[in-house]
N, C-alpha and C positions, 0 to 999 in steps of 0.2 A: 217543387221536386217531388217525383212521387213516392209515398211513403208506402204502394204495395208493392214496391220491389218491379215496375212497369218494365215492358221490354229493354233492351238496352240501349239505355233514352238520351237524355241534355248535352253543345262543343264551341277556337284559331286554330295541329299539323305537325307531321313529320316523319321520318327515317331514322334511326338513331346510328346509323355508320353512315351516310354519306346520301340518303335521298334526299333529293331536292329540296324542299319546303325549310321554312324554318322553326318547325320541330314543335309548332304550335301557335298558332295564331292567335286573335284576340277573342263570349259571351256570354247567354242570360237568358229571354222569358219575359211573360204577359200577358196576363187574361184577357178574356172575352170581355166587352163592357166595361172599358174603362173610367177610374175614379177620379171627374174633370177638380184639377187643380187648379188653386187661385194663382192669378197672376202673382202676387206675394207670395206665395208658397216656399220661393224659395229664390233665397236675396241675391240681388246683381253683385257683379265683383265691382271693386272700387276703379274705375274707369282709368287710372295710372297702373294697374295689372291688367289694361284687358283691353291689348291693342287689336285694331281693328286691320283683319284680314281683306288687302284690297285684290285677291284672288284665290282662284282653288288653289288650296293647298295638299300636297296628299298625305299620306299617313305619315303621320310622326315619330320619330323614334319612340319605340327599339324597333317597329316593324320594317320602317323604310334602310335597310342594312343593306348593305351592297354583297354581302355572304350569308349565303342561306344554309351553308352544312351546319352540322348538330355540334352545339358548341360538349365539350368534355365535360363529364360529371367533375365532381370535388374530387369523388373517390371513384376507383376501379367501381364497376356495378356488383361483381364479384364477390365484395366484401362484406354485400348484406347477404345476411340469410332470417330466411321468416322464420319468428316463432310461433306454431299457433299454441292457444290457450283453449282451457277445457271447456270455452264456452263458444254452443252452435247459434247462429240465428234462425227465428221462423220458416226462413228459405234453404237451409241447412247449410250456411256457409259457414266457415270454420273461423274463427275471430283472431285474429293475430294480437299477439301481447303487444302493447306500446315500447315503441324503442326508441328513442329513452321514455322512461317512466317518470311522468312527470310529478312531485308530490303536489298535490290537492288537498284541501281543505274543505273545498266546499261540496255542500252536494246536491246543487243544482245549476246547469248552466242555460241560460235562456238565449235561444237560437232566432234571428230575425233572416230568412235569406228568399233567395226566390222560388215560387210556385215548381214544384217538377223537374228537380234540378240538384240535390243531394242524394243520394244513393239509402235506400231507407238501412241497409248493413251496416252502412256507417257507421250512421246515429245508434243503433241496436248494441252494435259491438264496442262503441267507446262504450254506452252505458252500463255495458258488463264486467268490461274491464275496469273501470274505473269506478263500480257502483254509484252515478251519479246518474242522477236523474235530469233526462234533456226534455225542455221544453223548445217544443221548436213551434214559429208562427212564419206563416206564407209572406210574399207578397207578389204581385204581377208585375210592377214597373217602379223603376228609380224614384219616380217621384210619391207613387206609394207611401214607400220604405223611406224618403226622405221627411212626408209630410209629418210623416208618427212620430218619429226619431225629432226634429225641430220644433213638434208641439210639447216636445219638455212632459218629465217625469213619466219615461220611456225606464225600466228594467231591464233593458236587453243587455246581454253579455256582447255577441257578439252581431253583428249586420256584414250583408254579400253584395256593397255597391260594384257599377259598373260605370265604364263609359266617363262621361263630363260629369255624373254628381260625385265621382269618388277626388273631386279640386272644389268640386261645389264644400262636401264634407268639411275638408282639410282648411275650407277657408274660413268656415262657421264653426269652428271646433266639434265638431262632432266626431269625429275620430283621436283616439288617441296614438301615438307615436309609442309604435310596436319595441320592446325590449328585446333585440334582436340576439343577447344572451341567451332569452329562454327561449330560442328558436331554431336550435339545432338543424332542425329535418328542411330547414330554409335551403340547405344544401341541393336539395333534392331536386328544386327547379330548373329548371334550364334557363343559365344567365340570358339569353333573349327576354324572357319575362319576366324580367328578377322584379324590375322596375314597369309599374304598368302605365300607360297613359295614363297620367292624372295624381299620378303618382313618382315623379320620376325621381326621387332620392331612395324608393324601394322603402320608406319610414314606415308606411300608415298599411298596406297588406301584406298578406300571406297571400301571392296571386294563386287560383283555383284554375279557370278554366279560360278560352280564346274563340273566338268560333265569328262566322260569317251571318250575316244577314240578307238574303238574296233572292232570286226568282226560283219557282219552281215550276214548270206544269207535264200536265199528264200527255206523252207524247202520239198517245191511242186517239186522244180525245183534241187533241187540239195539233190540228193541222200543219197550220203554218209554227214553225219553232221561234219561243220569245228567245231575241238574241241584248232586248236594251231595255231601259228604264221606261221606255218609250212606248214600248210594246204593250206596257200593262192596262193603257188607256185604249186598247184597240176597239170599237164597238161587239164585234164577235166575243169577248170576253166580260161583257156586262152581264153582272151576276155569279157569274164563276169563278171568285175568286177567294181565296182565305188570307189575312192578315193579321199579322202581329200586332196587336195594340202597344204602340209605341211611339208616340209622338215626334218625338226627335229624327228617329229613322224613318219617318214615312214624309216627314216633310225633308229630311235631306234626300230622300228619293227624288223627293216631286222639283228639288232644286237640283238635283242633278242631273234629272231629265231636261230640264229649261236652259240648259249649262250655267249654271249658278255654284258657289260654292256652299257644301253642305253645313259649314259653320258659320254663314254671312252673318254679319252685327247690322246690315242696311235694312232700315225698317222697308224702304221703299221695294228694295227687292221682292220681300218676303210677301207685299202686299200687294206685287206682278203676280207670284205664284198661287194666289189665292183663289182664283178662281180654278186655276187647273186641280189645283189640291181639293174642291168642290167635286171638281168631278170626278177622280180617283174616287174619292169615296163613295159614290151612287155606284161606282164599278163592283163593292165588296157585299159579297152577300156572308161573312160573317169575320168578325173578329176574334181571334183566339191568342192570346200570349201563354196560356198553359199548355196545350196541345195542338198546336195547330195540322201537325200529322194529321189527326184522326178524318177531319174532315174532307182530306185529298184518299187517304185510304178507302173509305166508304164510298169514293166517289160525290159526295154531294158538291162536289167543286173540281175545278178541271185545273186548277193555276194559283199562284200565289205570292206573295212573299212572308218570307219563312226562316227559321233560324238554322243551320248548318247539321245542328246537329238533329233536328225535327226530319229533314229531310233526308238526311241521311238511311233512317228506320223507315221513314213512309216509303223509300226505295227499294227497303231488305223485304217488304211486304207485295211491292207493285212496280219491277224493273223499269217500266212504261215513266214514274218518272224520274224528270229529269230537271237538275240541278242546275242554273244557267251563272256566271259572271258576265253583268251586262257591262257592254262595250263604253260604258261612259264611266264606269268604275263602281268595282264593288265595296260595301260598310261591313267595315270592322269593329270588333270589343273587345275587351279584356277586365275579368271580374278577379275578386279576389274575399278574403275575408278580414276583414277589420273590428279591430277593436271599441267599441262605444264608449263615448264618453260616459262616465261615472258607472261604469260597467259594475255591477254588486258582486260579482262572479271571477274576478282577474283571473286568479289559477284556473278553476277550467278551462278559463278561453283559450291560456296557454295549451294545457295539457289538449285540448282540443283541436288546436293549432297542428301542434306537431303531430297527432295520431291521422290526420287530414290526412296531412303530407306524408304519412309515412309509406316507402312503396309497395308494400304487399297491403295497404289499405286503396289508396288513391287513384290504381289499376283501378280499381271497381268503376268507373263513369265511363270507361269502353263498353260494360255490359248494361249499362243502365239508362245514360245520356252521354253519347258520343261525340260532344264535340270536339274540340282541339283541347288536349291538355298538357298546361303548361311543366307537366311533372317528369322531368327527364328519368328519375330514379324509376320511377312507375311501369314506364313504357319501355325502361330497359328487364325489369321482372316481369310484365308479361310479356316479352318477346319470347320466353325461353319455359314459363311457368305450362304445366301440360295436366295438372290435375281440374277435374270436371264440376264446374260450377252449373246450376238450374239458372236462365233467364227466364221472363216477365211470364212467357208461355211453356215452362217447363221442362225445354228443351236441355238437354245436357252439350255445355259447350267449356272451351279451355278457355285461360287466360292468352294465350300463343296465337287461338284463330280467332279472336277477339281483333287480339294487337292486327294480326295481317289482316283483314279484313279494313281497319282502322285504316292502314298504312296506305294500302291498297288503294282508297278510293277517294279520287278527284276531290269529294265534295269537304273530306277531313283534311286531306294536304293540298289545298290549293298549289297550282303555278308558282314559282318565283313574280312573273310577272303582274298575276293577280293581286299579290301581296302589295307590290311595288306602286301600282297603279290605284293601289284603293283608300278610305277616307276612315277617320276614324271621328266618332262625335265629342267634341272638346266644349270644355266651358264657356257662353256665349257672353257670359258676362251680363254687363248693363241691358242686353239682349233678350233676356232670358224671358221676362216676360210677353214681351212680344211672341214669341213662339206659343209661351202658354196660353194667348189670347186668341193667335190663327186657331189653334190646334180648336179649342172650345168655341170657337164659333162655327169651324166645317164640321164641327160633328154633331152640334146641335142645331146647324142651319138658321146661326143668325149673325 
């Protein structure tokens, strides 16, 4: 996440009176050059939890809901009002006082979360408020942050899993089971994502953000319009493309192009898709999980797959592109923040927790990284908030035309149908290595 305050960057949706969508979808992020994990990296579930899926399956609850209006806050929205405190950030945003004030002891909290993806005011403004010093440390993909965290005598207070490792976590203890007393501002989410994939007794996070993973290309530049998974293999497109470094999602691409399911446990399947998945990759002329914008912006690439909320900005930059759900169904996440095992730090994590969530704080990822936010309280205070914040290029913009802009656009509030129709990446279990094995052999081409 970018710590210079980067345009308004990182997003799963919605309306808060009655627009379609449901009010925030499920993601995350990934550098350039990813860091190949051992097939051990990270252990199979025990084969009596980890039945095997003998078809596509689609998204799993909460997403696949038959109602998409915006469920009711706890409270009227009305009832909050921001306090700001006498402290400004570098970007001169005004720091709102923590509501509630959580007592703290300690005075350092250590932050694990992902690359381009936390709001640098955030981090700035708990630290003033609370005089505690944040160390924050990046990472680009789940498995990452999973290898650090499982190779033991990790300090981190808190980590930002997503997707299928945040049941990988929960199964290896590496999360602790959230004290949902000290979590007041928990209110604030919108019950759709109270409970995230992977997660679903809502124990182990404080959900953050929701967002798509999908096609993008430049509509100046490339002719014929990608309408499918399908498309991204076109030969006119060799070379032209930018990808997310993410293993999971690019090999459930390549399995849902083949009509496969994107969480298949069949080794044989996986070892059908292997050649296609060969050449998907000779298609990408770069890999990017921290930005992948930048490189459609600049033009050095005409097409891609991309995260919801990357594309969303590379579009406020260059109308030209455009955002596709392809016709075989699009991939969803949903991240959150969790507590680490033997965490040195508890009280801030809490205190940290709730100042996240708070909604004159948590509004900030409209102007920063826009993807879907699962923060109903937030999206109900910028609906209405009208005082003038600097983004990334120093432009003067509201919280208000933040929100509409957000609301506005296809690529933040997917379709009903979209939602309805699309996959979300689950624990593959005994599985799991085999993916880690495709994944390292097509990309080192052996």
């Amino acid at each position: 996440m970018n710590e210079n305050n980067e345009p308004y960057r990182h997003s799963h949706n919605r309306e808060l009176t009655g627009l379609l969508l449901l009010s925030l979808m499920l993601t995350a992020c990934v550098t350039a050059t990813p860091t190949a994990v051992p097939p051990t990296a990270i252990p199979p579930a025990p084969t009596a939890t980890s039945p095997v899926p003998v078809k596509p399956t689609t998204l799993p609850s909460p997403l696949a809901t038959p109602t998409f209006a915006p469920s009711p806050l706890a409270a009227p929205a009305n009832t909050f009002v921001s306090k700001p405190s006498s402290h400004t950030t570098e970007s001169g945003f005004v720091c709102p006082e923590p509501q509630p004030r959580v007592e703290v002891k300690s005075a350092q909290l250590n932050l694990f979360v992902w690359a381009e993806y936390v709001p640098a005011d955030i981090v700035e403004c708990f630290e003033v408020v609370y005089g505690i010093t944040v160390n924050q440390s990046d990472y680009s993909s789940n498995e990452e942050m999973y290898a650090k965290l499982a190779a033991g005598g990790s300090t981190f207070d808190v980590a930002q899993p997503s997707d299928y490792i945040i049941e990988v976590m929960i199964r290896t203890g590496l999360l602790q089971k959230l004290d949902q007393a000290q979590l007041p501002n928990l209110a604030n989410i919108d019950p759709i994502y109270r409970a995230a994939p992977g997660d679903p007794t809502g124990e182990y996070l404080a959900p953050y953000q929701v967002g798509t993973e999908s096609i993008v290309y430049n509509a100046d530049t490339v002719k014929e319009p990608l309408v499918s998974w399908r498309d991204l293999w076109r030969p006119d497109l060799t070379g032209r493309l930018v990808f997310v470094d993410d293993a999971r999602y690019v090999i459930g691409l390549t399995l849902l192009s083949a009509g496969y399911d994107p969480n298949t446990t069949d080794p044989k399947v996986l070892e059908t898709i292997k050649p296609k998945l060969i050449d998907l990759i000779k298609q990408v002329r770069v890999f990017d999980s921290d930005s992948p914008k930048n490189a459609l912006i600049a033009g050095d690439v005409d097409a891609g797959f991309v995260y919801n909320g990357e594309a969303f900005l590379a579009a406020r930059e260059n109308p030209a592109l455009t955002y596709v759900y392809p016709t075989e169904g699009t991939l969803f996440y949903q991240d959150g923040y969790g507590l680490v095992k033997d965490a040195p730090h508890p009280d801030a994590a809490y205190a940290w927790f709730n100042y996240a969530l708070q909604a004159d704080v948590a509004w900030l990822t409209l102007r920063d990284y826009p993807y879907t936010n699962a923060n109903r309280a937030a999206l109900e205070y910028a609906k209405t908030a009208t005082f003038k914040v600097k983004d990334a290029d120093g432009n003067e913009v509201s919280p208000a035309e933040l929100y509409a802009a957000y609301i506005a656009s296809p690529i933040t509030n997917p379709p009903a149908e979209v939602i309805q129709n699309g996959y979300a990446m689950r624990d593959v279990g005994d599985a799991l290595p085999l993916y880690d094995q495709l994944w390292t052999e097509v990309k080192t081409g052996h």
